[in-house]
N, C-alpha and C positions, 0 to 999 in steps of 0.2 A: 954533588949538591943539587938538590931541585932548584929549578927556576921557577918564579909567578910573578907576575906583573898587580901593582895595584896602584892607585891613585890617589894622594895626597890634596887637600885642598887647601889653599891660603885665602885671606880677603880678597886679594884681587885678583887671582888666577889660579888656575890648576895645570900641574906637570905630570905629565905622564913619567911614572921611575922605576927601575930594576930594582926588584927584592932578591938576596940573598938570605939562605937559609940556613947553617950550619947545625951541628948536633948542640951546642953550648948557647949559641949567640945569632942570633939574627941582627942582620945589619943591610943598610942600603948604600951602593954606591950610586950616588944619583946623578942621572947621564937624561939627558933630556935624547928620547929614542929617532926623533928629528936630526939637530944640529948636534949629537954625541956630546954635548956642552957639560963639564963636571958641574954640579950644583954644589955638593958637602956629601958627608961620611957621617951616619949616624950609630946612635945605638938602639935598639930597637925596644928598650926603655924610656928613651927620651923623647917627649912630645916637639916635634919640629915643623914652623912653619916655614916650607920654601920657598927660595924668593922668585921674582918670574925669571923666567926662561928668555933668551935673544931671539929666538923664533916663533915668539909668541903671535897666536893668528894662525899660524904656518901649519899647526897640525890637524886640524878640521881637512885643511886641502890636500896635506899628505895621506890623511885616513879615507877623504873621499876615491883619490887617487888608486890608492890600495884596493876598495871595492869594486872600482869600473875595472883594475887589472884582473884581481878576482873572477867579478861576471865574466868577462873575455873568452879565460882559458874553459870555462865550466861551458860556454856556448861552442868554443872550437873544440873541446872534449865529444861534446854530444852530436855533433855533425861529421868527425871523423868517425864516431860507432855508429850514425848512419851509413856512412858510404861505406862504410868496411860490410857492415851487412847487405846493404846494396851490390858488392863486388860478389860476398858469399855466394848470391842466389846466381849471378850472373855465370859465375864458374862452377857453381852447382849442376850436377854432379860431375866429377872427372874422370869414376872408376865406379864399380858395380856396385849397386844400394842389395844389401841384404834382410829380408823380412825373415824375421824368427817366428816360426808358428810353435806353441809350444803344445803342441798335440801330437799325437802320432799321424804316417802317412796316410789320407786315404778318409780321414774323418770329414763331420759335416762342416768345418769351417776350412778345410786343407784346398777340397776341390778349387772351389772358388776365389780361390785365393792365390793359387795358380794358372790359373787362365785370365784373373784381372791382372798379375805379373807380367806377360807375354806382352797384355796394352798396356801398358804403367814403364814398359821397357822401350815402346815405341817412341811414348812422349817425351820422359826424361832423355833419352840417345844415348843408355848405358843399359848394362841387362841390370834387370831384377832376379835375384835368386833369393829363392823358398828354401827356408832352413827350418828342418825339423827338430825342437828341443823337446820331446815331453817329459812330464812325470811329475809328477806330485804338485796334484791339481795349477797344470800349467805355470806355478811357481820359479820351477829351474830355469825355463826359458823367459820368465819375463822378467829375473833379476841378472840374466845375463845384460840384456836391452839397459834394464835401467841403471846400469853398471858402463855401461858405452859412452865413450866421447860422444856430447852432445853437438853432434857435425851433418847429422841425417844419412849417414853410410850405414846404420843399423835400426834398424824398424822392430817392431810387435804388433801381429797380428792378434788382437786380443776378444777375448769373449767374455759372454757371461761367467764362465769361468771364474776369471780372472775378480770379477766384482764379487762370486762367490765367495775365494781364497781370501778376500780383504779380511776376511771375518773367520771363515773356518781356520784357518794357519795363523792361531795368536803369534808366534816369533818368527819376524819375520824378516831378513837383513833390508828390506825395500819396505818403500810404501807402493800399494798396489796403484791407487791413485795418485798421490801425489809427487810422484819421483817420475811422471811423464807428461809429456805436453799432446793434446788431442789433436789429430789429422780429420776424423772425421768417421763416423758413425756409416757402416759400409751397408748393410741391409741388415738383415730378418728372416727366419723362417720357422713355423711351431716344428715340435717335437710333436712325436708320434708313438705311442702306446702299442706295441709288437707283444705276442706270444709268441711261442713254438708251438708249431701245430698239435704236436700230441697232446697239450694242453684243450682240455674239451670245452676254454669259455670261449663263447664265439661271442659276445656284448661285455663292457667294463660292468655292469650289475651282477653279470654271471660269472666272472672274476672277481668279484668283490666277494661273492656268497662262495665261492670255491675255497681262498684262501682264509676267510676268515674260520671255516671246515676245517682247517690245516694249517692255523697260528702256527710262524715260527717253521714251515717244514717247504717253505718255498723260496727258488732264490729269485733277485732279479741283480741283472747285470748293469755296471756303469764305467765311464769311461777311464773312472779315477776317482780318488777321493775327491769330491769339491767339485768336479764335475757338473755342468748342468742336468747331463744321464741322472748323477746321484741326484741333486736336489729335485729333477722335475720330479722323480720317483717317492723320495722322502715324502715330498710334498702331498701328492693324493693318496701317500699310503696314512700319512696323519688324516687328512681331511676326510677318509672314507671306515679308519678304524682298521686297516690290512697290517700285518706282521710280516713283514718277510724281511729275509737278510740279504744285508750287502754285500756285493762280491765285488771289487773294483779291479779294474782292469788296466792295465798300462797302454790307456790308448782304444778309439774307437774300433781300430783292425782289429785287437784279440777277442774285447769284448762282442764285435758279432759275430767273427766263427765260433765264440761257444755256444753262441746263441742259433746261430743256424746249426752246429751237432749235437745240439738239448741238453748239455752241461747245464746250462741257466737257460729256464720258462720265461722271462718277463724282462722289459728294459723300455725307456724312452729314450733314443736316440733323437738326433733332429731327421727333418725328412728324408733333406739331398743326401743324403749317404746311403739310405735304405730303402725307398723309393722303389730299385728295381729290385730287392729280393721280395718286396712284396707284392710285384706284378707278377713273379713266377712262382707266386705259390707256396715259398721256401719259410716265409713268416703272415703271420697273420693279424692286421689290423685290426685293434679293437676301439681307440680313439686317437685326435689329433687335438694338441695342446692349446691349441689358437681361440681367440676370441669368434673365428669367422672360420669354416670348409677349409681345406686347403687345394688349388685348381689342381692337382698333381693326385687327389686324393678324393675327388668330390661327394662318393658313396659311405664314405667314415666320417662319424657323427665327432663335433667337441666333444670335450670333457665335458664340459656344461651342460648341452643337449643332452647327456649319458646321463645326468641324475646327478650331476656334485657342482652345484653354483658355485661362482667366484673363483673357479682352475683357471688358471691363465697362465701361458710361462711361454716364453722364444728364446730357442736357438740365434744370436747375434755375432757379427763381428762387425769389428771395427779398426785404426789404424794409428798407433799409438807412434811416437821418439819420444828418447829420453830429455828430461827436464833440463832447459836449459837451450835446446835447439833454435836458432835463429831463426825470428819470426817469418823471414823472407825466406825461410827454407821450408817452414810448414807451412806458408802459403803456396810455394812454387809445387809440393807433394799435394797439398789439397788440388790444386788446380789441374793438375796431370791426372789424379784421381780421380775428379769427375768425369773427366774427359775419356778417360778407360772405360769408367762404367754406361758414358753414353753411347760406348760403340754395340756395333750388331753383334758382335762376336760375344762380347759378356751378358749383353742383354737376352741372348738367346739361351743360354748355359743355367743362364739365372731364372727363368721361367720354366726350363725343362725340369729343371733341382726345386722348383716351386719357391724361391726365395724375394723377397721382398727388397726392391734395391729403395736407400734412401739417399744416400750419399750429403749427409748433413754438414754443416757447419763448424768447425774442430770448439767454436764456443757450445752449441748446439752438445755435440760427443762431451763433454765435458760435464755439461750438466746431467745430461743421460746417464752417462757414468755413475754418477754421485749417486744419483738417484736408484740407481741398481744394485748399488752396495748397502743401503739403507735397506733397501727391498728384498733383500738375500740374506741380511741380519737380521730381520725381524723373523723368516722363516725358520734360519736355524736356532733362534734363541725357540722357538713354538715348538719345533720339530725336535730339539735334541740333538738333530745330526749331528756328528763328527767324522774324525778321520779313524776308518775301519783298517 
């Protein structure tokens, strides 16, 4: 039988009383919830006025009573899940923090992401290891992450990518965004517009007038579906009127050996990863992604300077745990983070690779986030892209 409490009133006082409820009859045994004092037994037909109570006055200070015990436990609840979070950070970490890159080895967010590990190992006084998940557009590996005890023993190294995916991969057992808590927005660097040299356009205008000669009969490479490769590519190939097909690749290693042994003419990768096969001649620079030069690149023109206002697109990572991670623990990886990226040993790596370090605020990464998945949905609703 349910229970509910309700309230009777007489002329000169009111008694708080037990309602019963049965299937046939309702009835009250009325017990003043004070001094347990029997009142009477009614029918729950019969209009009854009750009479007062022995403890009448008494239950204001019993109810008061009840409130300040209430408050109490609600203030000694909220300061033991301070200190418990306070202990977290304190014994944080006890065993190796693993970062899940979900790219293949050897790509433009892998490097550096590894060498800020070796510092990020120093600070915490546990190693950092670099786990490689990729495949289908960084997906695999960041619903492993956001499938993880939220403890900070498992990280995601996350990219444009990953704000692409929100939108290209309608089902998808994770929210890209919201199934993780932001550590902090790690740098930047553009993508960069490569040929294979047998290809005879040596200017993105003389590529542009190439392929459009040859709708359809050119490929360019990307790193994966969903891909930044794919979309920075999608993207100038809508904005300038080019055809060509996508070839996606499991990963930024396969994708440029085919592209260094002329399987596929055309790709945007980001810099740090290509960088030196275009000092040795092996690919051929026609534009870099970026708003500004890039120092690593200073003779290749933007996209913009090239003839197509409004290109703009970077290669990003950043430093995700899954949802739920104690705040004192994504402060303690924030702060170790910074501290990685102010040493000589990353800040050199990072300038060599041409990468822009920011090292933002995990509220900062968050809104960035957002903002990049809006920004990557409006292109693929414009562009069509999907998953090839």
């Amino acid at each position: 039988m349910a229970l509910r409490q309700r309230q009777r009133r007489d002329s000169d006082s009111s008694t708080l009383i037990e309602v019963r409820r049965s299937s046939t009859l309702a009835f009250a045994s009325k017990r003043c919830v004070v001094c347990d004092v029997a009142l009477q037994r009614i029918c729950a037909a019969t209009v009854i006025f009750l009479p007062k109570c022995p403890c009448e006055g008494k239950f204001m200070s019993w109810l008061m009573g009840r409130r300040r015990a209430l408050l109490g436990a609600i203030a000694v609840s909220a300061f033991s899940m301070l200190a418990c979070g306070s202990l977290q950070a304190q014994d944080y970490p006890s065993r190796p923090v693993r970062v899940v890159v979900p790219f293949s080895p050897g790509g433009a967010v892998d490097g550096p992401m590894r060498v800020i590990a070796q510092e990020l190992s120093k600070g915490l006084g546990q190693q950092v290891i670099v786990d490689n998940k990729p495949g289908a557009g960084a997906t695999i590996g960041s619903e492993l992450v956001a499938k993880a005890p939220p403890d900070g023993y498992m990280l995601l190294l996350a990219s444009q990518t990953n704000a692409i995916s929100a939108t290209l991969y309608s089902e998808l057992a994770f929210d890209p965004i919201d199934d993780f808590a932001p550590i902090s927005l790690i740098g930047r660097e553009p993508g960069v517009l490569v040929v294979h040299p047998s290809l005879p356009a040596k200017t993105l205008q003389e590529l542009i007038a190439y392929v459009k000669e040859r709708p359809g009969q050119i490929d360019y490479a990307s790193s994966g579906n969903g891909s930044g490769q794919h979309l920075f590519t999608a993207l100038l190939a809508s904005m300038t009127g080019m055809k060509m097909n996508h070839v996606p690749y499991r990963g930024s290693g396969q994708a440029t050996a085919d592209l260094l042994g002329g399987q596929v003419l055309v790709a945007i990768p980001g810099t740090a990863g290509i960088v030196g096969h275009i000092k040795s001649g092996k690919l051929r620079p026609l534009a870099v992604t970026g708003a500004q030069r890039s120092p690593q690149l200073p003779d290749v023109p933007t996209v913009m300077e090239s003839g197509v206002p409004g290109y703009e697109a970077y290669v990003w990572m950043g430093l995700l745990a899954p949802k739920g991670t104690p705040a004192s623990i994504i402060e303690r990886l924030h702060r170790e983070l910074l501290q990685a990226l102010a040493t000589s040993e990353v800040k050199s790596y990072m300038a060599t690779a041409g990468i822009e370090i920011v090292g933002s605020t995990p509220a900062e990464f968050g809104a960035f986030f957002r903002m990049e998945k809006e920004r990557w949905a409006k292109v693929i609703r414009e562009t069509g892209a999907k998953v090839d």
